[in-house]
VOLUMKOL-288718 format. One record per atom (N, C-alpha, C, O): residue in one letter; x, y, z. Coordinates in steps of 0.2 Angstrom, whole numbers, plus 5000, padded with zeros to 4 digits. Atoms other than C-alpha are relative to their C-alpha. Layout:
# VOLUMKOL-288718
AXYZ/...
***
This chain:
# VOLUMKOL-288718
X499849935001/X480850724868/X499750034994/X499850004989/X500449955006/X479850844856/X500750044995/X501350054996/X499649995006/X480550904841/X500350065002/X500950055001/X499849934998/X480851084847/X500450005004/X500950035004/X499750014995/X481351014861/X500949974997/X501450014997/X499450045004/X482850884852/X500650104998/X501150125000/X499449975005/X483551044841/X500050075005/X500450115003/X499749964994/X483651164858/X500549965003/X501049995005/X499650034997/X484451004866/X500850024995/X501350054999/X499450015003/X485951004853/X500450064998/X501050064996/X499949955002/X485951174849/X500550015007/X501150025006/X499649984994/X486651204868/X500349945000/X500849964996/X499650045002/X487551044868/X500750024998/X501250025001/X499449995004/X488551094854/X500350075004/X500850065007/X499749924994/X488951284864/X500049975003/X500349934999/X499450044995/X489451174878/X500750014995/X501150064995/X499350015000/X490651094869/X500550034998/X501150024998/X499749975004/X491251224859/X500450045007/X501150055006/X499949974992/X491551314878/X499850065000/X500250115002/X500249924999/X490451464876/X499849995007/X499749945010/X500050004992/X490251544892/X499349975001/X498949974997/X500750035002/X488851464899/X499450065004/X498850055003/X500449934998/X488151634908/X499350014989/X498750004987/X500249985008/X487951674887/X499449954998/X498849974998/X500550014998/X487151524887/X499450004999/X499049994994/X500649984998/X485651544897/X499650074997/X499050074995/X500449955003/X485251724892/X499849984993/X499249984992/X500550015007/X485051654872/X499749965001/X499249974998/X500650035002/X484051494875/X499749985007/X499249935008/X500750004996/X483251514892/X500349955005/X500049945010/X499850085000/X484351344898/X500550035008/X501050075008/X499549974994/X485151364916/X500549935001/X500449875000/X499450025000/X486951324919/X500049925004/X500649895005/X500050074998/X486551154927/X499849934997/X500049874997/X500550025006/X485251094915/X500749994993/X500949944991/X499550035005/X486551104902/X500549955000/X500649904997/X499450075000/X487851014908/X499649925001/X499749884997/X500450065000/X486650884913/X499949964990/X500149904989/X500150035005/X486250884894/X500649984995/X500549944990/X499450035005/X488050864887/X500149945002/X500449904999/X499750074997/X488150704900/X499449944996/X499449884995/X500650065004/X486550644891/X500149994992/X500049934989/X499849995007/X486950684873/X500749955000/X500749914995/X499450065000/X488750564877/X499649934999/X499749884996/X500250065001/X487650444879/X499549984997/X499449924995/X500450045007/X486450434867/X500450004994/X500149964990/X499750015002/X487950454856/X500449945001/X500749914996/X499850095000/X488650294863/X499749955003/X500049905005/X500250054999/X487350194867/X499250004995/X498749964995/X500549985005/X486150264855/X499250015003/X498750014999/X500449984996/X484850304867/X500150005006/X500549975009/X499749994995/X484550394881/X499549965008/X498949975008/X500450044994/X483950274898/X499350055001/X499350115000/X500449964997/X482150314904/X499850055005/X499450105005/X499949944995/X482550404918/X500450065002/X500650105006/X499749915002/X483450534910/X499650034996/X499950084993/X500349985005/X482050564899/X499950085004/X499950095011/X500249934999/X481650764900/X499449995005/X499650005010/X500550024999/X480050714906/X500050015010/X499850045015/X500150014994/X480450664922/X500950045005/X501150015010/X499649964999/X481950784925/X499850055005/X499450095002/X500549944998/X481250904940/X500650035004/X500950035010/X499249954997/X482951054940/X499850035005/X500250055009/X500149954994/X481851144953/X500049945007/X499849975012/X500150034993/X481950994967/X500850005005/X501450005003/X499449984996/X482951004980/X500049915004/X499649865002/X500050084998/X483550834990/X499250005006/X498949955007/X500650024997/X482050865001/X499449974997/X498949945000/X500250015005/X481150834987/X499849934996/X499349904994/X499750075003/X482150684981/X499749955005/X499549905003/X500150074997/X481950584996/X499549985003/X499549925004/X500550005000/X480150625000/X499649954995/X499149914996/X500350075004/X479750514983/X500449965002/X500049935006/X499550074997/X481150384988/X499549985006/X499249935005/X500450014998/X480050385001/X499349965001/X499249915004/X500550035001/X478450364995/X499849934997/X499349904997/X499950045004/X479050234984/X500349925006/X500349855006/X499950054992/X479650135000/X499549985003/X499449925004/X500650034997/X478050135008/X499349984994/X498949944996/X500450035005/X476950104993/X499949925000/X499349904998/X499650075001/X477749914993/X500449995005/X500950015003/X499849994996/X478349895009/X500649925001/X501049915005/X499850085000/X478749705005/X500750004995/X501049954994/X499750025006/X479749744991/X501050045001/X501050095003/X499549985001/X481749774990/X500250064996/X500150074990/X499949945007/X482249934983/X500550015000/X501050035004/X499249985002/X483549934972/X500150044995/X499550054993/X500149975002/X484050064961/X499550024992/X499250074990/X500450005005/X483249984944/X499450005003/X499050024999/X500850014999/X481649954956/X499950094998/X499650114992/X500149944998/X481650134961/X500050054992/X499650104991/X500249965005/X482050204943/X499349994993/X499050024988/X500850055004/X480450094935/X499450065004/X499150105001/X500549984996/X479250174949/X499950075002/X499350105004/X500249944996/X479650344955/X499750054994/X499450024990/X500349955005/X479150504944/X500850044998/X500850094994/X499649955001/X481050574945/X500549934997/X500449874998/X499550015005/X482650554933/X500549995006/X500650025011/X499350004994/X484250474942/X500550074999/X501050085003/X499449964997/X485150624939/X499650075002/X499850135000/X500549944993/X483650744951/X500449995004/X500850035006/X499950034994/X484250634964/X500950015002/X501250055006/X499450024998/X486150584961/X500450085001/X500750095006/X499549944997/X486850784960/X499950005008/X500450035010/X499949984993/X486350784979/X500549935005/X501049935009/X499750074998/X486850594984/X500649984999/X501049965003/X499650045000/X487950534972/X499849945000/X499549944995/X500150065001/X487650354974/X499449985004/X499250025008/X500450024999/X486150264977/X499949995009/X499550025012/X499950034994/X486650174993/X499950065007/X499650075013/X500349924992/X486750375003/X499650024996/X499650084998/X500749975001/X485150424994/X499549955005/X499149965009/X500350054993/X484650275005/X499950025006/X499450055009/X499849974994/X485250315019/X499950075003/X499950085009/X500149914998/X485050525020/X499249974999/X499049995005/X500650015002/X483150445015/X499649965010/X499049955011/X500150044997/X483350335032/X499649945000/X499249925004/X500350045004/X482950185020/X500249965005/X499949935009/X499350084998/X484550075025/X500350075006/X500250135006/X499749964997/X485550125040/X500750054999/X501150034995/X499449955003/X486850275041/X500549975001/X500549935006/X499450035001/X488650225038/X500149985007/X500149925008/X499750014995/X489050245057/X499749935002/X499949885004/X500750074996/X487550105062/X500249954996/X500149904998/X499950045003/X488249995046/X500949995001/X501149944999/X499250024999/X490250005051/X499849945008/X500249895009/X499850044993/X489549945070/X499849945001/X499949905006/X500350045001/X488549815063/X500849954996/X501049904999/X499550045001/X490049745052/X500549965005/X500749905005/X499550014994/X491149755069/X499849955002/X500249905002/X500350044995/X489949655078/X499849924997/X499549885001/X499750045002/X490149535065/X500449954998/X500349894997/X499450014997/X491849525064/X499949965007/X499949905008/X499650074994/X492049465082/X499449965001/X499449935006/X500450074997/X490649355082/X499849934996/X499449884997/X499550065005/X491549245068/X500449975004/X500649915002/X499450024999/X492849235080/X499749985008/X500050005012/X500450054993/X491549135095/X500449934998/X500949935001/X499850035002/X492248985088/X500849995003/X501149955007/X499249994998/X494149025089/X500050025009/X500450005013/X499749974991/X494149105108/X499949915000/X500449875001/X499950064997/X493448925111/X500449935000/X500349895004/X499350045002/X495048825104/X500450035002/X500850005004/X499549954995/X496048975112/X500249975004/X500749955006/X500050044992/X495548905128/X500349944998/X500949945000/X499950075000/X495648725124/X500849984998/X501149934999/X499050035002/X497648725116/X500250045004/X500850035004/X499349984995/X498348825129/X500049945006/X500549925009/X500050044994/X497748715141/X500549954998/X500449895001/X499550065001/X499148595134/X500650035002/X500949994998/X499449965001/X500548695136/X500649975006/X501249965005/X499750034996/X501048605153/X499649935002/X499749905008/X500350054997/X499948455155/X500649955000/X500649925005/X499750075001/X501148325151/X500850005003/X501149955002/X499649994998/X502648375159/X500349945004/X500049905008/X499650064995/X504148255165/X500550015003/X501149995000/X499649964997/X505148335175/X500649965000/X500549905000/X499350064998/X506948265177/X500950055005/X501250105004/X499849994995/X507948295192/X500950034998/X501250065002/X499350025001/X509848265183/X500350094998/X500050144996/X499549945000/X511248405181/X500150014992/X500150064989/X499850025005/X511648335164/X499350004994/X498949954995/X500550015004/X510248345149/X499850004993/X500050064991/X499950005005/X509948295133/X499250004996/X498849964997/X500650025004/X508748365119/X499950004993/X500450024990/X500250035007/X508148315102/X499650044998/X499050045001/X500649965003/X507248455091/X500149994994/X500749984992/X500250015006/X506648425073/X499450045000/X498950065003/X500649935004/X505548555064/X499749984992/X500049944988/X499950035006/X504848545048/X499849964996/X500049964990/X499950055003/X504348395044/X499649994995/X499849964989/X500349995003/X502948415036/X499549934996/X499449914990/X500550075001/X501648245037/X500549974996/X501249974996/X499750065005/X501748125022/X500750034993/X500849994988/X499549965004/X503148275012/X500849955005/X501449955004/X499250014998/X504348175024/X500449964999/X500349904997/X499750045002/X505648115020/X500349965003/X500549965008/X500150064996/X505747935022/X500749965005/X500749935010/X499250034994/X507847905026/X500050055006/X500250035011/X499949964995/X507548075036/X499649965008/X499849945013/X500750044998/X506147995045/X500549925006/X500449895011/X500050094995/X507047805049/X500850055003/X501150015007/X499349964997/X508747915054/X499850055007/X500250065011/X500349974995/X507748015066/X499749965005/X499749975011/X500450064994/X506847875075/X500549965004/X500549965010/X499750054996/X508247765078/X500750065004/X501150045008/X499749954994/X509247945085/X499949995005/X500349975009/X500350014994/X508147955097/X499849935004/X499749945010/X499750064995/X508247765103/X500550005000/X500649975006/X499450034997/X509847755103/X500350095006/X500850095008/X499849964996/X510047925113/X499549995006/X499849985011/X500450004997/X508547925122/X500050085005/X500350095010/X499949914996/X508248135126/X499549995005/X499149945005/X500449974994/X507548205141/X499450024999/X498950005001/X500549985004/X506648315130/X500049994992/X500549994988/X500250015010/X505848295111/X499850074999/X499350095002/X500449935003/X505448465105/X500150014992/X500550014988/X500350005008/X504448465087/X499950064999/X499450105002/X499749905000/X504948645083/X499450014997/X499650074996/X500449985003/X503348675073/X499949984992/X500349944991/X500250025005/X502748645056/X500049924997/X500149894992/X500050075000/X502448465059/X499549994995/X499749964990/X500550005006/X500948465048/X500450044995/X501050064996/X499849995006/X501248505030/X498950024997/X498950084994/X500249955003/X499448545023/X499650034996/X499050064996/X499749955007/X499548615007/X499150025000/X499150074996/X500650015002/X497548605007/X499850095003/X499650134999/X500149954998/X497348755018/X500950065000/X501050095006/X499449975002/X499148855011/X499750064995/X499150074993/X500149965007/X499448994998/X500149964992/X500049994987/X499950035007/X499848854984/X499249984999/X498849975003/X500550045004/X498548804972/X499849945001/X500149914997/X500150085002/X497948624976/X499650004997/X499150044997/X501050015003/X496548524966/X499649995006/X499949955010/X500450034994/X495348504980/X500049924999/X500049885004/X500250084998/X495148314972/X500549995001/X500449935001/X499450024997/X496848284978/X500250005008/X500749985011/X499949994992/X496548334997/X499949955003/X499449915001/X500050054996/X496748215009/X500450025006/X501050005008/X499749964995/X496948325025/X499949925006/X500349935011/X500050024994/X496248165036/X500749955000/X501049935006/X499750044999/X497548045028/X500750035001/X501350015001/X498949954996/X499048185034/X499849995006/X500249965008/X500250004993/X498248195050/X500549925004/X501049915007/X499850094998/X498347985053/X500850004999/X501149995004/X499449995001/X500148005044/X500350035007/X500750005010/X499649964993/X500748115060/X499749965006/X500149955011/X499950034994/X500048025073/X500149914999/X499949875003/X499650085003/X500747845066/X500650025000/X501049975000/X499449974998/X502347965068/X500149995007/X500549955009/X500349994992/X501847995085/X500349945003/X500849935005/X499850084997/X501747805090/X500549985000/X500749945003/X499150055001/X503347765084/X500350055004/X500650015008/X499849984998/X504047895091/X500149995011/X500649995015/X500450024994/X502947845109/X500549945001/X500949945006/X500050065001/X503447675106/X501150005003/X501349985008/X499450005000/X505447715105/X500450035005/X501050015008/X499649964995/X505847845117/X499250025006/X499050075008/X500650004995/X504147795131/X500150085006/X499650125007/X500049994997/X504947895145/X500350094998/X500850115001/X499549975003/X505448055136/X499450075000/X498950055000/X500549964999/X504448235138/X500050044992/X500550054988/X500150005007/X503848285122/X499450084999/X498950095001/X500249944999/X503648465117/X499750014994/X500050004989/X499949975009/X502648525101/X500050074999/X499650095004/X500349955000/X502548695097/X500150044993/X500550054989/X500449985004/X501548775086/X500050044995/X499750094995/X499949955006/X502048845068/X499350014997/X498849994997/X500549985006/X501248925054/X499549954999/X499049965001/X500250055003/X500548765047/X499549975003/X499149955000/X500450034992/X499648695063/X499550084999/X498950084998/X500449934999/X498948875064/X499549994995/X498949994996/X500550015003/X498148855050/X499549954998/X499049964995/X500650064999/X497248695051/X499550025006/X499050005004/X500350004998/X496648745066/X499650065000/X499150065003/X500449955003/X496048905062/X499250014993/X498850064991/X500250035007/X495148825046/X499549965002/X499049964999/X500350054994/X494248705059/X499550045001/X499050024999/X500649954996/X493348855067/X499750014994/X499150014995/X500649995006/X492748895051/X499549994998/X499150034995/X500750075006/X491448765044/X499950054998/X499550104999/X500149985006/X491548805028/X499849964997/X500149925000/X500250035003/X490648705018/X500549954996/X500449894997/X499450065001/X492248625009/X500149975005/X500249905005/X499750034994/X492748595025/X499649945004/X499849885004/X500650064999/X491348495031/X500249954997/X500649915000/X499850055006/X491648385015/X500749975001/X500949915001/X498950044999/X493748355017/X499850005007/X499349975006/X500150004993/X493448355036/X499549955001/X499749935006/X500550034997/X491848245039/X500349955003/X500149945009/X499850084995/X492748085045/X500550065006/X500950025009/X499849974992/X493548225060/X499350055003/X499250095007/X500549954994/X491948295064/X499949995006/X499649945008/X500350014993/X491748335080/X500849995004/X500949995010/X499250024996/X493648305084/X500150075003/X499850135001/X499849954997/X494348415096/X500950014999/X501349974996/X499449985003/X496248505096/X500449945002/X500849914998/X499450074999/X497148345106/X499749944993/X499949924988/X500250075008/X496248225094/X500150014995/X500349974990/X499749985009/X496648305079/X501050015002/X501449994998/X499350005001/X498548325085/X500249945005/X500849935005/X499650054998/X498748165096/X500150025007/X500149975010/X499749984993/X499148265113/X499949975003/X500449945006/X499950044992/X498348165126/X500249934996/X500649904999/X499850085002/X498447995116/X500850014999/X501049954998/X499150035000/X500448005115/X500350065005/X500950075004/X499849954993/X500648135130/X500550074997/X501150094999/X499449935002/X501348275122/X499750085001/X499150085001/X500049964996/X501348445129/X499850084993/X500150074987/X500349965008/X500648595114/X500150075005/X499750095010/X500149955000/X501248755115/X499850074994/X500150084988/X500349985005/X500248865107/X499450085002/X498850095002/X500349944996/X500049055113/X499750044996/X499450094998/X500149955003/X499549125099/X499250014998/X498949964997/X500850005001/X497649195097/X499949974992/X500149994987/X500550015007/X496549105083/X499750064996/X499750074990/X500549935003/X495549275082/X500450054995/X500250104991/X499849925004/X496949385073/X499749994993/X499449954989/X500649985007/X496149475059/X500549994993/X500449964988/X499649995006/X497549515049/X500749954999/X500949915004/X499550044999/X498949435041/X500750025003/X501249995004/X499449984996/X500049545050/X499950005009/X500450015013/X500150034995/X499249505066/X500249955003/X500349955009/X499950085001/X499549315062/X500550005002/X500749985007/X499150024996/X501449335062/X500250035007/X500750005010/X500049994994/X501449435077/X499749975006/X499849985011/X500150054995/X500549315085/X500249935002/X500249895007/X499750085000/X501349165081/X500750035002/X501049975005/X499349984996/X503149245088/X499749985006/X500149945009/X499850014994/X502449215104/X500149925000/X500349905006/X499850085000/X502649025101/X500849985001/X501249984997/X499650024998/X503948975111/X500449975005/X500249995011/X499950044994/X504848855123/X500750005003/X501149994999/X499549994999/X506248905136/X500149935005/X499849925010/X499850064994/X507048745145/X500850015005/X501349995002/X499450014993/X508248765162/X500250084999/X500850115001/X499749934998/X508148945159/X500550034995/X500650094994/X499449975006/X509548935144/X500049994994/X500550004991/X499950035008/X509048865128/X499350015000/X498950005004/X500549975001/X507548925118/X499849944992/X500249944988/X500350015007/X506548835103/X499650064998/X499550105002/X500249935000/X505748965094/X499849964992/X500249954988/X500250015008/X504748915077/X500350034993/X500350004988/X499949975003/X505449065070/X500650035000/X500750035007/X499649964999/X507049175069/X500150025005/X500650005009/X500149944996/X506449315078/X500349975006/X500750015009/X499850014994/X506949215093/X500650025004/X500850045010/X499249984997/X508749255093/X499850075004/X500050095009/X500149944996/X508149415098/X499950005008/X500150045012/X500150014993/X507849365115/X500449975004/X500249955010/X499550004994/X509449345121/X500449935002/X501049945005/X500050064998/X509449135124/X500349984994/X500250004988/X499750035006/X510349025115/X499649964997/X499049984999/X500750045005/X509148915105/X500249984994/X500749974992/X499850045008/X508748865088/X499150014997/X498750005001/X500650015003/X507248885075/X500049984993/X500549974989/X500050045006/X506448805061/X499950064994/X500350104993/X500349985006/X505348865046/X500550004993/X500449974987/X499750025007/X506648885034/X500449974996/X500750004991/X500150055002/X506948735031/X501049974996/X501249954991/X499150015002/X509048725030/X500450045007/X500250095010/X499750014991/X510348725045/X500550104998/X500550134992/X499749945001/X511348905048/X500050025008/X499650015013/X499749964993/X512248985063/X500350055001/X500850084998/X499749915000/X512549145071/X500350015009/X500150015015/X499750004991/X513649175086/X499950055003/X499950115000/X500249974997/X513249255100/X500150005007/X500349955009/X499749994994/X513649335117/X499850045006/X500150095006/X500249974994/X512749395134/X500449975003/X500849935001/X499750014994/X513349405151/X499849955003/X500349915005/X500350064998/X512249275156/X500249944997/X500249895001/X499850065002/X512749145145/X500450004998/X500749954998/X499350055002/X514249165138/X500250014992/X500050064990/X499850045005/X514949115121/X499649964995/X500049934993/X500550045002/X513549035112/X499750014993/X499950054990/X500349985005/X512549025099/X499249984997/X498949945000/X500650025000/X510749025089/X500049984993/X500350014988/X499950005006/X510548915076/X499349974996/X498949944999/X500650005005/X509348895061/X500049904998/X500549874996/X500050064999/X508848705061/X499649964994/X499049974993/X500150035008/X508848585043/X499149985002/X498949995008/X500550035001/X506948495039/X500049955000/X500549914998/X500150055002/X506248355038/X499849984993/X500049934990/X500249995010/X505448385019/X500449964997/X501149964997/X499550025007/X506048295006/X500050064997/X499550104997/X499749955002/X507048414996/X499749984992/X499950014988/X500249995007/X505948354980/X499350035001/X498849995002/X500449954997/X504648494984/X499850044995/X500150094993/X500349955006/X503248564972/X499950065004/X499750065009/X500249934998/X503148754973/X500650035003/X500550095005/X499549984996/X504748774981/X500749994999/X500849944996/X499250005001/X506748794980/X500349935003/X500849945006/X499850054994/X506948614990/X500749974998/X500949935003/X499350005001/X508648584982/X500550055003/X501150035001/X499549984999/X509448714990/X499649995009/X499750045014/X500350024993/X508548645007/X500749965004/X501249955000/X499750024993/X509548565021/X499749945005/X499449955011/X500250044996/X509048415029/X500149995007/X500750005008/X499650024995/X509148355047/X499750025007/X499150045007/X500450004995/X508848395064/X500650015005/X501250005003/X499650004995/X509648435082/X500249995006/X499750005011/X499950064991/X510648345098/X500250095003/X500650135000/X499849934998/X510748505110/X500249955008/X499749915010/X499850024993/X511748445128/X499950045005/X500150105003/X500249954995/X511148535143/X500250005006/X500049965010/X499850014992/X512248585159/X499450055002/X499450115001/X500549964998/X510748645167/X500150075007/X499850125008/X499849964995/X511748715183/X500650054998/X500750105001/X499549965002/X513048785174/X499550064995/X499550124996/X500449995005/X511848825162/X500450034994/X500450094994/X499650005004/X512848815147/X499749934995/X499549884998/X500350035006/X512148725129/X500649994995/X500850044992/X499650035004/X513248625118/X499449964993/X498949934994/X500850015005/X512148605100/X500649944994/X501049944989/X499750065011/X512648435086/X499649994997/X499349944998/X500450035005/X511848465073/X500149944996/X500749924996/X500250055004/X511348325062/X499849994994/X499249984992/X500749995005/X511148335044/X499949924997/X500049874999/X500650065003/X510248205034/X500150024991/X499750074989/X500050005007/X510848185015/X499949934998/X499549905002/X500050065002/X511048025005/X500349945008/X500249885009/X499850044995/X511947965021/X500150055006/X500050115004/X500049974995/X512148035040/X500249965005/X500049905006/X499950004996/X513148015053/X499750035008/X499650095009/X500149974991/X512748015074/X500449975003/X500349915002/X499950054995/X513747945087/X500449974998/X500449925002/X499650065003/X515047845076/X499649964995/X500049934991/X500150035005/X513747765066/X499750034993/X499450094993/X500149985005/X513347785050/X499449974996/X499249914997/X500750015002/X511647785040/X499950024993/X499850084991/X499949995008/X511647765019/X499249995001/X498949955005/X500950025004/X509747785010/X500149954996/X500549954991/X500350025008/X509047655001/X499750014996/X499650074995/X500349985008/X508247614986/X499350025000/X499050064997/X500949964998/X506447624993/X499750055003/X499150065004/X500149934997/X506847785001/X500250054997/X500550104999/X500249955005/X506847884986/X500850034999/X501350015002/X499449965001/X508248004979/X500050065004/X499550075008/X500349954992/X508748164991/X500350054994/X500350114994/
***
C-alpha cells in the first residue's frame, strides 16, 4: 500500500469507527460505502496480527467484480493445473483476486466451489453421503439374515400340560460370578427345565461399551471361549432341555462391531476371523436357538433401542422374556433383565388373570468397575407353566453369600470371592 494510499486508509478507518455517516464518507474521500467497511475488517487485522494477508492487499482487491467475475478466475485457475487440488491457500497464492472480491458473494470457500461447478452442489453431495451410509450397512443386512435364521432352528417341542422354565439374564462372560455360576448349574440339573431362556446380556464386552477400557487389557476372544465353556456345561447338565438366547444390548454390540472391520478390530479379533454369528455365540455347536429381531443397520442410537425392543420370546401363549422392561407393556406376564436386580409389579388382564412382571436379579458379580453393583441383586428365575390353563407361577432365586432352591441350601466359598 502507498503512502497516500496508508494515510487515506486510516483517515476513513478512523470515520468508520467514530460512526460518521458513511454517505458523508464517500462524498469527502472518494471511498464507497463497501470499500470502507472492508478496510475497517483489514485495519483489525493488521492491528492484531501486525500485518495484512496478501490477498487483501489493495492491489488485488477488484470492488467492481461481480460473482461472475469471481468465478470465471476460480475457473481459470482450475483449468490452468488441472491435476492440482484447489484448496483455498492454493487458490489465494495463484489467482489475481483478494479473498474478500470473492467471500462478500460466497461466503465460504467450499459454495465459491460449487456456484464455480468445481466440486458438486450440496444436493449431489447430501446424495452421495446417503449412498454411503447404506452401503456401510452391506455387511450388516448380511448378519441380519444370518441371526434370524436362528430364531427357530433348534426347537424341542414338549408335548406335557405341566412346564418348567429357567431364565437368567445378565451374566455377563468372565464379570460372572463364580458361586452365582455353580448355584445356577447345579439348579438346572437338579430341576431339569423344559425351557433355558438366557434373557440377554450373556456377553459382557466392555471392549466395545461406553466405558473407557486400555485396548492392552482386551481380550474379546478370551470372553467369547468363557461363554461357550458356559454353554458346554450347561449342554452337559440339562442335554434334553430347549435353550432360548435372546439378544441384548451387549450381543448387539459385538456383533455390530464385527461388521465393521476396523482395523482394531482385525487386531483384537484375528484368531475369530472369518467366524460366523453361530460360531462366535455357540448356536449350532450347543443347539441353541437366537432370537435376534432387531436390524444391525439402525443408524442412531435411538433407533438401536427401538430396535432392540423387538427382542423377544413368548412361550404357550402366556409368559413373555423380554431383555428389557418395556415388555410389561405388552400385556403377558414375563420378566426381564438388564437392570441387573430383582423387582415386581402386579398385574391384571382378562386373559391371564392375577399375575405379574417381574424384573430378574444378574449374574455379575456385584464388585463392578464403573457401576453401582452393590446395590445389584443376584440370581435368576424358576417360572412353572400350566400351559392349558395358561396360568404362570414365578420363584425367584436370589444368589448372596448363600441361596436357597428346593430345600437345599448353597453357602460360597473361599475361592468364590466376596458378594
Amino acid at each position: 500500500m502507498k503512502k497516500n494510499d496508508k494515510e487515506l486508509f486510516w483517515k476513513v478507518v478512523k470515520e468508520m469507527r467514530r460512526g460518521r455517516n458513511r454517505r458523508e464518507i464517500e462524498d469527502e474521500y472518494g471511498v464507497k460505502e463497501r470499500t470502507a467497511r472492508l478496510w475497517v475488517v483489514e485495519a483489525r487485522r493488521m492491528e492484531e496480527g501486525g500485518e495484512v494477508p496478501i490477498s487483501e492487499s489493495q492491489e488485488k482487491f477488484h470492488e467492481d467484480w461481480g460473482p461472475k467475475e469471481c468465478i470465471e478466475e476460480l475457473r481459470r485457475i482450475v483449468e490452468k493445473d488441472t491435476t492440482k487440488v484447489i484448496s483455498r491457500n492454493y487458490f489465494r497464492n495463484e489467482s489475481q483476486i483478494s479473498e474478500s472480491t470473492w467471500n462478500r458473494y460466497f461466503g465460504t470457500f467450499e459454495e465459491f466451489k460449487r456456484q464455480a461447478g468445481v466440486t458438486l452442489s450440496r444436493h449431489a453431495h447430501q446424495m452421495e453421503r446417503e449412498i454411503a451410509k447404506h452401503a456401510s450397512k452391506d455387511k450388516q443386512r448380511e448378519m441380519d439374515k444370518e441371526k434370524r435364521g436362528y430364531e427357530g432352528k433348534w426347537l424341542r417341542p414338549s408335548g406335557g400340560r405341566w412346564q418348567t422354565v429357567v431364565v437368567c439374564n445378565d451374566v455377563h462372560d468372565v464379570e460372572c460370578d463364580p458361586f452365582w455360576r455353580r448355584v445356577f448349574l447345579d439348579a438346572i440339573r437338579r430341576i431339569c427345565p423344559e425351557k433355558l431362556i438366557l434373557n440377554g446380556d450373556i456377553f459382557d464386552l466392555p471392549e466395545f461399551g461406553k466405558y473407557g477400557v486400555d485396548p492392552r487389557e482386551w481380550d474379546v476372544v478370551g470372553r467369547i471361549k468363557w461363554v461357550h465353556e458356559w454353554l458346554r456345561e450347561i449342554r452337559e447338565v440339562c442335554p434334553e432341555a430347549e435353550i432360548v438366547f435372546v439378544e441384548g444390548n451387549h450381543e448387539f454390540r459385538l456383533l455390530r462391531h464385527l461388521t465393521e472391520a476396523t482395523p482394531a478390530l482385525k487386531v483384537v479379533l484375528s484368531d475369530l476371523h472369518g467366524f460366523t454369528v453361530s460360531k462366535l455365540l455357540g448356536l449350532d455347536e450347543f443347539e441353541v436357538n437366537y432370537v435376534a429381531r432387531m436390524d444391525l443397520k439402525a443408524f442412531t442410537e435411538r433407533d438401536v433401542k427401538e430396535e432392540l425392543r423387538k427382542n423377544y420370546h413368548v412361550m404357550w401363549g402366556c409368559l413373555m422374556a423380554h431383555h428389557f422392561p418395556e415388555g410389561k407393556e405388552m400385556g403377558v406376564p414375563g420378566m426381564n433383565g438388564h437392570h441387573h436386580k430383582f423387582k415386581a409389579e402386579a398385574m391384571y388382564t382378562n386373559e391371564f388373570g392375577a399375575s405379574y412382571w417381574w424384573q430378574v436379579g444378574c449374574g455379575h458379580r456385584r464388585a463392578a468397575s464403573y457401576c453401582a453393583g452393590e446395590k445389584w441383586g443376584m440370581g435368576f428365575m424358576v417360572v412353572h407353566v400350566d400351559t392349558v390353563g395358561r396360568k404362570v407361577v414365578f420363584e425367584p432365586v436370589e444368589v448372596r453369600d448363600y441361596a436357597v432352591l428346593g430345600g437345599k441350601w448353597y453357602f460360597r466359598e473361599e475361592d468364590e470371592g466376596g458378594n
